[in-house]
Backbone as CSV, one residue per row, in Angstrom:
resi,resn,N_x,N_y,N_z,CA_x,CA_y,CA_z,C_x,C_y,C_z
1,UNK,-16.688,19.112,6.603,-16.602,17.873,5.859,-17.936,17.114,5.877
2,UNK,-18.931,17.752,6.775,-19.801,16.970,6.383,-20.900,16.943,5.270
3,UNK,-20.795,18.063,4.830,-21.242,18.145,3.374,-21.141,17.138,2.423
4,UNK,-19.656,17.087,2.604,-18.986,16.265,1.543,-19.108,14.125,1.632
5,UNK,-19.299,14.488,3.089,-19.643,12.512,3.727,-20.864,12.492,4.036
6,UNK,-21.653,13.338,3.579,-23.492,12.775,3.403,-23.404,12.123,2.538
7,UNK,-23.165,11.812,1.093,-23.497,10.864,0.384,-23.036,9.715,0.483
8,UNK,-21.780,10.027,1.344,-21.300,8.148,1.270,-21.677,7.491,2.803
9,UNK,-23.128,8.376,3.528,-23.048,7.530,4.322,-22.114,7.262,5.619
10,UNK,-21.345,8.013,5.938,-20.466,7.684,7.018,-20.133,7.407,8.215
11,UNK,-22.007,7.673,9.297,-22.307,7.359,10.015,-22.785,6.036,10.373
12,UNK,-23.700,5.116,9.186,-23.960,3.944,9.532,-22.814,3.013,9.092
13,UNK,-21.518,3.564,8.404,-20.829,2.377,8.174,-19.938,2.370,9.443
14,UNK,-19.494,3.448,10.336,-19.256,3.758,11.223,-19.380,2.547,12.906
15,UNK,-20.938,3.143,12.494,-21.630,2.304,13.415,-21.811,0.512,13.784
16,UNK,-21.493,0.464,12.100,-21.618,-0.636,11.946,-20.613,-1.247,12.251
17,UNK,-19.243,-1.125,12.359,-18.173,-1.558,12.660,-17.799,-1.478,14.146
18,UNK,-18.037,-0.059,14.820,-18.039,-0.249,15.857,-18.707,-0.475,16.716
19,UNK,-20.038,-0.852,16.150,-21.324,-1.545,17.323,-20.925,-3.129,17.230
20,UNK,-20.020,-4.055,16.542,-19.569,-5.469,17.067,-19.072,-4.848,17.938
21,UNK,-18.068,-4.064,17.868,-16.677,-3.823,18.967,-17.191,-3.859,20.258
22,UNK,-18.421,-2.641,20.651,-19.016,-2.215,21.220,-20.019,-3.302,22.383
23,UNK,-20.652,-3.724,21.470,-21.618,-5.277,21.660,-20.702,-5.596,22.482
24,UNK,-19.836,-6.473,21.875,-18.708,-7.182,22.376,-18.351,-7.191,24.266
25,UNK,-18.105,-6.063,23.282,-16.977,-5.071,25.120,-18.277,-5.516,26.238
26,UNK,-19.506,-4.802,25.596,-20.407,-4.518,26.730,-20.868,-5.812,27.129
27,UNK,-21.481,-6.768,26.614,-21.823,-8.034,27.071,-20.576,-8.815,27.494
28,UNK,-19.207,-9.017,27.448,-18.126,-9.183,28.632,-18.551,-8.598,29.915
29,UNK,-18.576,-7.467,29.786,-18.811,-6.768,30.685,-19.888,-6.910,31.730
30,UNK,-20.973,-7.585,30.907,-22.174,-7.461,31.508,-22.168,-8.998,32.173
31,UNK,-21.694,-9.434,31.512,-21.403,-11.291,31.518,-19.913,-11.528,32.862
32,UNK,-19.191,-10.868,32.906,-18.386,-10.691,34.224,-18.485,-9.730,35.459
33,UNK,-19.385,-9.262,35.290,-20.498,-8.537,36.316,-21.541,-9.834,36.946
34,UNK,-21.804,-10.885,36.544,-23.106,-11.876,36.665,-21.807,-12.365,37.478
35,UNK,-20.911,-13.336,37.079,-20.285,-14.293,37.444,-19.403,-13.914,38.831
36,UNK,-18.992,-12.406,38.306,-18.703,-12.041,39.916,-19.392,-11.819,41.001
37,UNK,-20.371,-11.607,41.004,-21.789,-11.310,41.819,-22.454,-12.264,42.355
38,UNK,-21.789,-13.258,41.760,-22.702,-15.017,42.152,-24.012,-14.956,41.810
39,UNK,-24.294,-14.317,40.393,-25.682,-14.322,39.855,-25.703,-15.780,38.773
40,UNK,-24.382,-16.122,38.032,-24.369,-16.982,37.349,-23.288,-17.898,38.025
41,UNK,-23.467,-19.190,38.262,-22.319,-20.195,38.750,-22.263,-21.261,37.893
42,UNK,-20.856,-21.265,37.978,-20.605,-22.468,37.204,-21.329,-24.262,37.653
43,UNK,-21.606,-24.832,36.901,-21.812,-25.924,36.934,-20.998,-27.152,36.240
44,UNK,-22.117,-28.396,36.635,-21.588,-30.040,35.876,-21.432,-29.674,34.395
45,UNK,-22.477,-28.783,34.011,-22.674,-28.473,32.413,-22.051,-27.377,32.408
46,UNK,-21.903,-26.403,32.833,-20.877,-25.389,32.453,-20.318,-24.883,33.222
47,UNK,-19.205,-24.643,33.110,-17.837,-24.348,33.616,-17.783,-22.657,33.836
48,UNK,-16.816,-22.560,34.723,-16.659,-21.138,34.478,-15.964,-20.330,33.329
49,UNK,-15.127,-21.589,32.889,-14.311,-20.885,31.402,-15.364,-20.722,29.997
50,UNK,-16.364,-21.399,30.308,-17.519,-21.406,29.443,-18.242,-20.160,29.562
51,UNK,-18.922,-20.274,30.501,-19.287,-19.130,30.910,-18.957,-17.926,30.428
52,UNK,-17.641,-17.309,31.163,-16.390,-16.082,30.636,-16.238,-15.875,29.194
53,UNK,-16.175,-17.296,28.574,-15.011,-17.108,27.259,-16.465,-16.992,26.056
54,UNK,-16.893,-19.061,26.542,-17.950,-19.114,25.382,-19.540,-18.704,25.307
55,UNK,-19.829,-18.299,26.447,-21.025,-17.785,26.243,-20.967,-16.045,26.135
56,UNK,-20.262,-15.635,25.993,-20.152,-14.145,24.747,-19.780,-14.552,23.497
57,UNK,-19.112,-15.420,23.751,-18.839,-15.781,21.827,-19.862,-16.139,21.240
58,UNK,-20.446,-17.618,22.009,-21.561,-18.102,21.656,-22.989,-16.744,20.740
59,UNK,-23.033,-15.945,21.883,-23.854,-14.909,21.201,-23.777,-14.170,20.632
60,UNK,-22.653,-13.763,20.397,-21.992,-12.602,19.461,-21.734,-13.292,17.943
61,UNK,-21.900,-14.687,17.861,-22.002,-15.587,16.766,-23.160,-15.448,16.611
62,UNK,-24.169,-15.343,17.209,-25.861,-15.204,17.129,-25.901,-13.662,16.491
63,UNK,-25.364,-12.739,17.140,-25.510,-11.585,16.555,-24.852,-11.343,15.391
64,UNK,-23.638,-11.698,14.775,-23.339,-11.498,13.718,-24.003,-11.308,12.139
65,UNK,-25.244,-12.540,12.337,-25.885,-11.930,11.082,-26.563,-11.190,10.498
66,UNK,-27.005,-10.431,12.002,-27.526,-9.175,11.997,-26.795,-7.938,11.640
67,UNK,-25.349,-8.254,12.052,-24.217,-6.838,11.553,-24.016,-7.467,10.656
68,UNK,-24.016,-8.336,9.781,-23.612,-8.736,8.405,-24.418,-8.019,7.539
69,UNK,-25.638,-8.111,7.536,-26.767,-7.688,6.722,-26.992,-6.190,6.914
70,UNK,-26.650,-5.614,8.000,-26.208,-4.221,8.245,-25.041,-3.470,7.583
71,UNK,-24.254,-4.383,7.425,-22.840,-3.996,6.798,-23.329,-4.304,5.010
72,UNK,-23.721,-4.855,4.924,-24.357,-5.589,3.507,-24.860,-4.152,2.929
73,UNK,-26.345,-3.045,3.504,-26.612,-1.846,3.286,-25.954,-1.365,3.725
74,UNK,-24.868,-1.151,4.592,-24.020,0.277,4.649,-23.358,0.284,3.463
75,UNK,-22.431,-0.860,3.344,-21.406,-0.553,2.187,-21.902,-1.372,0.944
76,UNK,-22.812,-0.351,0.447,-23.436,-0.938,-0.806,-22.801,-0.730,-2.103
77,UNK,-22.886,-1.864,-2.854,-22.227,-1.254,-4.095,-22.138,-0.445,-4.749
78,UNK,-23.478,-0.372,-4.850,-24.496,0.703,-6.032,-23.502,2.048,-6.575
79,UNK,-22.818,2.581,-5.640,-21.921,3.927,-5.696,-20.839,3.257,-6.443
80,UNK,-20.505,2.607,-6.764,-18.859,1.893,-6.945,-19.796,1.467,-8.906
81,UNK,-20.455,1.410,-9.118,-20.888,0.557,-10.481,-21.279,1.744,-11.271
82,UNK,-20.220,1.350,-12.104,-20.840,1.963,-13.598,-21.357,1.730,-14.643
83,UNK,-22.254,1.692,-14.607,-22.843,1.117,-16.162,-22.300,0.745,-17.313
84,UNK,-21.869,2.001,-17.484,-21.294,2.023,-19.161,-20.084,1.071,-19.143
85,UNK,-19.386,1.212,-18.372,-17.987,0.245,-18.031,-18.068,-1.669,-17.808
86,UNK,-19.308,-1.502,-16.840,-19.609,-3.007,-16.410,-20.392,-3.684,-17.447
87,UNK,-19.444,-5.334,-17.292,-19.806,-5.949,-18.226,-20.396,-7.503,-17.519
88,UNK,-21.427,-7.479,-17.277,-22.216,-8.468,-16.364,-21.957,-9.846,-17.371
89,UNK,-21.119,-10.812,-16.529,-20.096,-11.850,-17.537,-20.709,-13.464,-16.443
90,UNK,-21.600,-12.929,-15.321,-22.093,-13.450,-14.458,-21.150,-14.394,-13.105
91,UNK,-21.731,-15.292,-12.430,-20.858,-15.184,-11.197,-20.402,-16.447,-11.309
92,UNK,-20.666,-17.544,-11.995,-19.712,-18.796,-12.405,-18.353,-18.205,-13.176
93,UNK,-18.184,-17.152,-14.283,-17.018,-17.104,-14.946,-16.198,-16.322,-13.775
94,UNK,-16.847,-15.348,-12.937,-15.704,-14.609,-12.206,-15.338,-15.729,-10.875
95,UNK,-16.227,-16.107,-10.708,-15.390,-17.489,-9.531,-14.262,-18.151,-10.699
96,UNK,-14.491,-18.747,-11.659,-13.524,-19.534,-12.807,-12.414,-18.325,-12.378
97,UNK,-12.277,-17.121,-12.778,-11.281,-16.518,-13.298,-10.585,-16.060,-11.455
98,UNK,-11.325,-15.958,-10.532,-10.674,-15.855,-9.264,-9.980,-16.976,-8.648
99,UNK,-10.050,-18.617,-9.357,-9.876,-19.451,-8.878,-8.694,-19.897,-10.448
100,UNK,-8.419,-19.206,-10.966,-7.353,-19.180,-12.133,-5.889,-20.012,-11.136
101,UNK,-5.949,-21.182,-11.761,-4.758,-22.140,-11.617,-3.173,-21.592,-11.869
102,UNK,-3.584,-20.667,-13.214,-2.462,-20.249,-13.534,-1.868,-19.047,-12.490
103,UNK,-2.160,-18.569,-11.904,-2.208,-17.182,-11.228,-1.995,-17.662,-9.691
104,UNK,-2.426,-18.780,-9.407,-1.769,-19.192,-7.870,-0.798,-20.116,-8.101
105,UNK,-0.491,-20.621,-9.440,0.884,-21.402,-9.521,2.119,-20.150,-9.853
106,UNK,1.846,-19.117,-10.203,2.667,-18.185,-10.598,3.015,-17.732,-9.429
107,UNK,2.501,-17.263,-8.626,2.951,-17.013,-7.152,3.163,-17.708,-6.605
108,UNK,3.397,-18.736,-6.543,4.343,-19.932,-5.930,5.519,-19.912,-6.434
109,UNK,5.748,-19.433,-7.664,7.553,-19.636,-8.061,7.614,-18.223,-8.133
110,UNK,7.185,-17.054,-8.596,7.651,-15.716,-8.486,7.653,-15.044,-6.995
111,UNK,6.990,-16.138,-5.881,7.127,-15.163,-4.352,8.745,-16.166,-4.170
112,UNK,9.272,-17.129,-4.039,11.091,-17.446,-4.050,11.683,-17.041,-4.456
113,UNK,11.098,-16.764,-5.575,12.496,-15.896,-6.419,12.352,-14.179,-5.909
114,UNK,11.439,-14.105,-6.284,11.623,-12.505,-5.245,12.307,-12.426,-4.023
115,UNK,12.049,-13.178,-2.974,12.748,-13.674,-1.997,14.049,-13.416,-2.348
116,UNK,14.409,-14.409,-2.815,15.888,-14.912,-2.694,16.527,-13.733,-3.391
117,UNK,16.060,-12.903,-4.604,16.681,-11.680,-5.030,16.554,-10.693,-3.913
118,UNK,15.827,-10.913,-3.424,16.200,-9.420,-1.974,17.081,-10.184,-1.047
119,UNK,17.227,-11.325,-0.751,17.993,-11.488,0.156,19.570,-11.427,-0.798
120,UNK,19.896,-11.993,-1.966,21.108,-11.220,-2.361,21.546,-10.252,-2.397
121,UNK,20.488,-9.250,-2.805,20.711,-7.580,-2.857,20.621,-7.296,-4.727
122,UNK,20.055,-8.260,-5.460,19.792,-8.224,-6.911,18.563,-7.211,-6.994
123,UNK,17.620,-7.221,-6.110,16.518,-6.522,-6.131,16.887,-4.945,-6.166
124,UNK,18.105,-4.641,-6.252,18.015,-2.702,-5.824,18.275,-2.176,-6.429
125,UNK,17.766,-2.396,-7.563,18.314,-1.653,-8.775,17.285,0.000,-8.976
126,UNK,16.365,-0.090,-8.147,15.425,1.305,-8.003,16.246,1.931,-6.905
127,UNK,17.095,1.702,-5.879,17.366,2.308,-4.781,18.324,3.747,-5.501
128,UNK,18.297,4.871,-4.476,19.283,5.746,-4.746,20.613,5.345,-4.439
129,UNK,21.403,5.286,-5.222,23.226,5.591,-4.345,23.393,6.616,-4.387
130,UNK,23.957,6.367,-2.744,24.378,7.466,-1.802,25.910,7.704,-1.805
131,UNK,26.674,7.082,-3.095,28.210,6.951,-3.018,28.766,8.187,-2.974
132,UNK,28.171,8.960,-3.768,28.506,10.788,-3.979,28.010,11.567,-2.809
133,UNK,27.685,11.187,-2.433,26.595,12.035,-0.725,25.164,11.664,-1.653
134,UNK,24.024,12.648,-1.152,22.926,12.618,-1.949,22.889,13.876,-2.638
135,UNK,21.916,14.103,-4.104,21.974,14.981,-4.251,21.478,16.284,-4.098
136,UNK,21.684,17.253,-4.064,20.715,18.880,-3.650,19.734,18.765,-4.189
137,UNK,18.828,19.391,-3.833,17.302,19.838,-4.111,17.630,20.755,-5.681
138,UNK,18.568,21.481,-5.389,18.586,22.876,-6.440,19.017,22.140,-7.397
139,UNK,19.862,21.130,-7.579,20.626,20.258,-8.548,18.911,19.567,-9.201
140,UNK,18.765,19.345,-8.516,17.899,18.292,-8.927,16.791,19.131,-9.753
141,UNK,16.303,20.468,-9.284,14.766,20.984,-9.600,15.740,21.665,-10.429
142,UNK,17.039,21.904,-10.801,17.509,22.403,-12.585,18.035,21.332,-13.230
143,UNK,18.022,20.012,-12.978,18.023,18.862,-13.989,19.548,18.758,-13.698
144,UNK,20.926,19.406,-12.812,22.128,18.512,-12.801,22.077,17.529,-12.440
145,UNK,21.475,17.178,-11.292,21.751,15.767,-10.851,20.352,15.333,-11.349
146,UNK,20.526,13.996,-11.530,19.672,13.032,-11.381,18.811,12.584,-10.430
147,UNK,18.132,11.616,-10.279,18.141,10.772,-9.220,19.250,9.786,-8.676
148,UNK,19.875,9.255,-9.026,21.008,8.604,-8.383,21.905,9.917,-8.093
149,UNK,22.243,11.124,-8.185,22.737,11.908,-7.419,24.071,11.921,-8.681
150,UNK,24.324,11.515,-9.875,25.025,11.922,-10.595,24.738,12.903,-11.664
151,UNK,25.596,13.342,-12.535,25.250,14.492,-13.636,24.668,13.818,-14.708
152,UNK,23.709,14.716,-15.448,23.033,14.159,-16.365,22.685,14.885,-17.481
153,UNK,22.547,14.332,-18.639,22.922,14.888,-19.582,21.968,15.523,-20.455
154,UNK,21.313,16.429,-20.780,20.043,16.794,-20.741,20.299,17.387,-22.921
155,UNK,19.315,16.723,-23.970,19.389,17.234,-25.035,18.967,18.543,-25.390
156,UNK,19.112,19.033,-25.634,18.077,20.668,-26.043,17.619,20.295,-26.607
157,UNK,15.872,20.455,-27.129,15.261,19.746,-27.770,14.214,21.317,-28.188
């Protein structure tokens, strides 16, 4: 397979995801190694929960914009764009059309009502019934049964 994941790159996007993880882990690590050792003590100005909690966060907020801009060239567009297809409409109309009023008021009344039809049981009109048993494989791959597991009526055509 690696033939096939040289072009997309699969090592630095890789990396890139799991060197926060990584970072992370290791400077805890390295940072509760100090504090147990009595290399770092808490003080008037910082605490030991500071210490532990916010001074890895603190820096791993420092490091982030460095894996941002890393992640920025790993997962580059460039592969995903097609020319002939894309229609550069610029980045005020696609904010307008992502921020479409109509489209987050619509999901405000079509996510209740969806709701409330699954909680009646109005929603199952795709489900199989199982009232007949289900039906055979052999029924099915010569067209007697259906999908709902009844007979069906097939035109010669």
């Amino acid at each position: 397979m690696r033939s096939q994941l040289r072009p997309h790159k699969a090592m630095p996007k890789l990396f890139a995801f799991k060197g926060i993880i990584g970072l992370s882990v290791l400077q805890r690590f390295i940072i509760n190694i100090l504090v147990s050792t009595d290399v770092v003590n808490s003080s008037k100005i910082m605490t030991y929960h500071n210490i532990t909690v916010g001074l890895p966060n603190l820096v791993l907020a420092c490091e982030m914009p460095l894996f941002a801009i890393w992640l920025l060239f790993s997962y580059s567009a460039s592969p995903y764009k097609n020319t002939k297809l894309a229609t550069n409409q610029g980045h005020l109309k696609a904010l307008a059309q992502a921020l479409d009023l109509r489209d987050i008021l619509s999901a405000f009344v079509r996510g209740p009502v969806r709701l409330l039809r699954e909680q009646k049981g109005y929603g199952k009109a795709n489900n199989i019934r199982l009232m007949n048993g289900p039906p055979s494989y052999e029924n099915m791959e010569s067209g007697i049964a259906g999908r709902d597991g009844h007979a069906t009526v097939h035109s010669g055509a």
